[in-house]
N, C-alpha and C positions, 0 to 999 in steps of 0.2 A: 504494500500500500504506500504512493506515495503522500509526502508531506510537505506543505510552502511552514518551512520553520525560520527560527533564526539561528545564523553561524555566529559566534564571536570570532572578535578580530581585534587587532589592538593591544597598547600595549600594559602590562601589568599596572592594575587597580585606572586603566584607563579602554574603560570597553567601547567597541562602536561592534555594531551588528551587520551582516550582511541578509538580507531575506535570497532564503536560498530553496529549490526542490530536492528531495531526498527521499530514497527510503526510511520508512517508520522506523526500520531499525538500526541503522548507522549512526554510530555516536556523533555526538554534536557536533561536533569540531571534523567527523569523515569527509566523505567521498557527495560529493553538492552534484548533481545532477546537470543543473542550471542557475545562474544567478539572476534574479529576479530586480533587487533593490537592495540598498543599504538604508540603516538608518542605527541615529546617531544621538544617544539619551542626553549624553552631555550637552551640548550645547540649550541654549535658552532663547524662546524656542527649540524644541528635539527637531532635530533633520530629519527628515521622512523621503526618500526619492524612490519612487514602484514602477516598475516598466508597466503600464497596467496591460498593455495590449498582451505580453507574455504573461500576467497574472491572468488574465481574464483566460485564456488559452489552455495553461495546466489546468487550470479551476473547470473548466468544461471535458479535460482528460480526465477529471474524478480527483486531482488532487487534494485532500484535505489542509485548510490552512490551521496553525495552532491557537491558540487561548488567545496571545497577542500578536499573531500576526493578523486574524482576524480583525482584531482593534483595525490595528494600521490600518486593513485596505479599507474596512469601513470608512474610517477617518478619511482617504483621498479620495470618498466614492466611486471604488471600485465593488466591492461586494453588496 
């Protein structure tokens, strides 16, 4: 099954994320299928940037997005 999760990146006690597709069960940090988006807590406003046309794409292949990736795409009115 795949999944649109987030990959961390970054450097120690300084995270930025990538939204990436993946198998459910590849550790967090494996093997990314495709990259979708990054996004970016730190900063004030959080960075959000989502290919949506690739988001909207996996998402009609059945990918599931997670707890807060969901958030995000809602957030850029993709989902």
């Amino acid at each position: 099954m795949l999944r649109i999760r987030l990959r961390r990146v970054g450097a120690k006690k300084k995270p930025a994320y990538r939204i990436v597709v993946a198998e459910k069960n590849t550790p967090r940090d494996g093997f990314a299928i495709d990259v979708v988006g990054h996004y970016n807590p730190r900063t004030d406003p959080a960075t959000v940037q989502i290919d949506g046309e690739k988001a909207r794409e996996w998402l009609r292949k059945g990918a599931q997005p997670s707890d807060r990736v969901a958030y995000l795409l809602s957030q850029a009115g993709i989902r």
